[in-house]
C-alpha positions as CSV (number, residue, x, y, z in Angstrom):
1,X,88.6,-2.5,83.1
2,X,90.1,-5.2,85.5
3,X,93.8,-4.2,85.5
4,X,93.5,-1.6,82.9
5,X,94.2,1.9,84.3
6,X,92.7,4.1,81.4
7,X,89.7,2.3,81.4
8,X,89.0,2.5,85.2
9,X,90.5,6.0,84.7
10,X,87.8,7.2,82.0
11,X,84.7,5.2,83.9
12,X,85.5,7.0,87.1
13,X,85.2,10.4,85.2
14,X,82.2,9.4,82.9
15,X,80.5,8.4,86.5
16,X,81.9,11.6,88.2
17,X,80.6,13.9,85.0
18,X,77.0,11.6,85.3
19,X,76.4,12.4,88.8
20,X,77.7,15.9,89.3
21,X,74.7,17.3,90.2
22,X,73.1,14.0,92.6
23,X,72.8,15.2,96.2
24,X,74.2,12.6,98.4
25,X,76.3,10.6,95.6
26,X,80.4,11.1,96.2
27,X,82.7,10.0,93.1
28,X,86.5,9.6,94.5
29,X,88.0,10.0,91.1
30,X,91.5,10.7,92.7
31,X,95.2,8.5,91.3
32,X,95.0,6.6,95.0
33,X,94.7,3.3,94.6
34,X,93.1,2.5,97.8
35,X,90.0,4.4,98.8
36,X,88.4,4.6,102.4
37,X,85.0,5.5,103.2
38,X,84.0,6.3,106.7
39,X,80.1,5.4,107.9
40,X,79.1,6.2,111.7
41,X,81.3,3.4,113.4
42,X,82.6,1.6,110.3
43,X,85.6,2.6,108.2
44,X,85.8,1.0,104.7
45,X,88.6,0.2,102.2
46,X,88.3,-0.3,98.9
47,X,91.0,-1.9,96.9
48,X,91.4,-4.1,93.4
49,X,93.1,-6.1,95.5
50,X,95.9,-7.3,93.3
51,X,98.8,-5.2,94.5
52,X,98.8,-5.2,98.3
53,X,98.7,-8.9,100.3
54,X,95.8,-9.3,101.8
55,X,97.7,-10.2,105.5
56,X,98.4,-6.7,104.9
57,X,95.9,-4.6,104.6
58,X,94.7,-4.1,108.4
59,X,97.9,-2.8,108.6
60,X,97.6,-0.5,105.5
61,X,94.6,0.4,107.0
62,X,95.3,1.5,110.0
63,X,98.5,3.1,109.3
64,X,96.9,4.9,106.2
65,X,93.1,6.4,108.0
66,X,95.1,6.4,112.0
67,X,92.4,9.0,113.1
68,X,89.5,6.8,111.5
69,X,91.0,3.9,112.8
70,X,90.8,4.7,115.7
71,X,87.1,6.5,116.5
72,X,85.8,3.7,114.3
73,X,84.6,-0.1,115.8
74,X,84.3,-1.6,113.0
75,X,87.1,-2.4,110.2
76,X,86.5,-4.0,106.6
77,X,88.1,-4.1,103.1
78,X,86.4,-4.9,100.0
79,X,88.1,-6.6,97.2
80,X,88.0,-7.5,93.8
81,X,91.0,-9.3,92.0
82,X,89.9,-13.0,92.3
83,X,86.6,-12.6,91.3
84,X,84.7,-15.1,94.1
85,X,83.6,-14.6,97.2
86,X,85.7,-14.9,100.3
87,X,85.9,-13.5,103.4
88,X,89.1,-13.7,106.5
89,X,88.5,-12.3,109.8
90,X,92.2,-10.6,111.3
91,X,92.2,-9.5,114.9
92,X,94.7,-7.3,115.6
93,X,94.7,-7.7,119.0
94,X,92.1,-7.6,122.0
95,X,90.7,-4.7,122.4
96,X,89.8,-4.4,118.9
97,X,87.4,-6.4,116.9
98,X,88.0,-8.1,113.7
99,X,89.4,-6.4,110.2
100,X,87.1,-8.3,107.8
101,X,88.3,-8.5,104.2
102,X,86.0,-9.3,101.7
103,X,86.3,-10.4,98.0
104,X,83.5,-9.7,96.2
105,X,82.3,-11.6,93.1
106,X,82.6,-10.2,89.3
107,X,79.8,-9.9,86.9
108,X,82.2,-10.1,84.2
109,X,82.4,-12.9,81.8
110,X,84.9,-15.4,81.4
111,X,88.2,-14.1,79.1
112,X,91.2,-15.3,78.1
113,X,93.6,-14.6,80.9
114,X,91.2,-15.9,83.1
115,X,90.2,-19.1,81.5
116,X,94.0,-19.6,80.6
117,X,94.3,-19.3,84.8
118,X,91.3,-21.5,85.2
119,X,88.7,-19.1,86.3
120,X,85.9,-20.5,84.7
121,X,83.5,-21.7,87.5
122,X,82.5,-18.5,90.0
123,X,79.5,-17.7,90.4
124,X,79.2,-14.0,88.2
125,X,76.7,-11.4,90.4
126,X,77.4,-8.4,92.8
127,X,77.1,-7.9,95.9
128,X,75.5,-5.0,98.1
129,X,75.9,-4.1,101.6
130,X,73.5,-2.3,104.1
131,X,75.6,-0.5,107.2
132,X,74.2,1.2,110.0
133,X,75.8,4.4,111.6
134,X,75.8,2.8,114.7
135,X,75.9,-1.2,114.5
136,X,78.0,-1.6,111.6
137,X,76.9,-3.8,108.8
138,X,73.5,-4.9,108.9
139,X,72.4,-6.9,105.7
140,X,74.3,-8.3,102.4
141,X,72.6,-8.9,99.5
142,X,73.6,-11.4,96.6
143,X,72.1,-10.9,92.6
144,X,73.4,-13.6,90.5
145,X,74.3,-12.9,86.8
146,X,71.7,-15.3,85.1
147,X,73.0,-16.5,82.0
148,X,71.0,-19.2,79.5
149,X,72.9,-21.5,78.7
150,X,70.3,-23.3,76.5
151,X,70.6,-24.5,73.0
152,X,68.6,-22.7,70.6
């Protein structure tokens, strides 16, 4: 659910309950409601992205994963809340690269809160990313929602 806590609550377990027995496959089902994920040389954060500001969340970052912070070279969050795509670049200073934050897209429809906003144009899809251990992120991939809008 976007902004409803039992929903996310209950997906998280059914997912958690669905995979318990996948090597390899990790389901943080924990109350936090920022999540980090560390890869080789990249630390990601993973947050709805309605709560925090998104000048912020280096910061949060940083202050919340210090140890991955700092053995890690690269820095990203990944959002949700707006539903398009976006992406800001924050330097923190010099010797550090970038913090990118990313919003990602929504493959949900449009509904009332969000057409009532004026929501009604993004393109809906998801978006997948390939990281290396040692180079960061390598690849992003798009897959658009296709939707027929034809007359029948």
């Amino acid at each position: 659910g976007n902004h409803d806590p039992r929903t996310s609550w209950h997906g998280a377990h059914f997912l958690s309950a669905w995979f318990r027995n996948a090597k390899g496959v990790t389901v943080d089902i924990g109350a936090t409601p920022r999540k980090y994920v560390r890869y080789g040389v990249s630390l990601l954060g993973f947050t709805h992205g309605n709560e925090e500001k998104r000048n912020d969340l280096p910061l949060i970052m940083a202050g919340e994963r210090k140890r991955d912070w700092s053995e890690c070279f690269y820095h990203e969050w990944h959002l949700g809340h707006t539903h398009k795509r976006m992406e800001t670049k924050h330097t923190a200073c010099d010797t550090f690269g970038p913090v990118v934050v990313r919003t990602l897209p929504s493959m949900s429809g449009c509904d009332f809160w969000h057409y009532k906003k004026g929501f009604v144009n993004g393109p809906r899809g998801a978006e997948a990313f390939l990281y290396s251990k040692t180079d960061g992120l390598l690849a992003t991939y798009f897959a658009p929602v296709k939707i027929n809008d034809r007359k029948k």
